[in-house]
N, C-alpha and C positions, 0 to 999 in steps of 0.2 A: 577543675584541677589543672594546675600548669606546671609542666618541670624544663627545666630549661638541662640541656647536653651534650656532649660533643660526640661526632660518631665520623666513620670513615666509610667512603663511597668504595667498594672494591671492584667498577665498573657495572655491576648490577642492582645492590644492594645498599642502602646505609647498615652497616655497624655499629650499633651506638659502644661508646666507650665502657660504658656502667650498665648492669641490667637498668632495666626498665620496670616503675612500679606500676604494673598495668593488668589488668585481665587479656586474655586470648582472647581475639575477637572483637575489642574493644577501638573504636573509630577513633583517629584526631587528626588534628591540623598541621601539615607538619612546615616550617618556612624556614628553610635554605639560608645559609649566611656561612660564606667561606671563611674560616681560618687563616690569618698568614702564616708563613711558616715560623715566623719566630713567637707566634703565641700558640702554640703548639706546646701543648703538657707535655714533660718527658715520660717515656714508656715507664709502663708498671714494674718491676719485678715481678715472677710465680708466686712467690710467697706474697705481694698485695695482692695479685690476681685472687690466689685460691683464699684468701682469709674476705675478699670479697664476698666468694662465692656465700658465705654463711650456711657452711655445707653442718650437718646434722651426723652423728653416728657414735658407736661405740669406743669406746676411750682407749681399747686393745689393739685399733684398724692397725696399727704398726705392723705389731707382733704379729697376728693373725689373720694377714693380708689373704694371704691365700687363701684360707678357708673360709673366709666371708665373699670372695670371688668365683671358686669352684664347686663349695661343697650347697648341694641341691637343699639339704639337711642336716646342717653343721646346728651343731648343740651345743649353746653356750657356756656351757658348763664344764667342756673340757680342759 
């Protein structure tokens, strides 16, 4: 399988841009090729960021922020 991505060096580490469809643990090849600056994607907005994430939950998270953060045994029914 091959995916091709842009990511960003932060002195230790690459960042990839995008997650990664990959397993934990899972080996690959990885080959270097810089970016100029003028082909450089412009930054995300939050809203692309978190709609990336393809995050998962209850349709209420708004309203009932709190109590899905705090409560040990929050009962969805109230």
């Amino acid at each position: 399988m091959s995916q091709e991505l842009e990511a960003v060096f932060d002195g230790i580490a690459l960042q990839p841009d995008t997650p990664l469809n990959l397993a934990a643990g899972t080996r690959v090849r990885i080959i270097v090729e810089s970016v100029l600056p003028n082909e450089v994607k412009p930054l995300k907005t939050f809203l692309q960021t978190a709609q990336s994430l393809k995050l998962q939950g209850e349709p209420d998270w708004s309203e009932k922020v709190d109590q899905y953060l705090y409560s040990d045994n929050f009962d969805q029914n109230d």
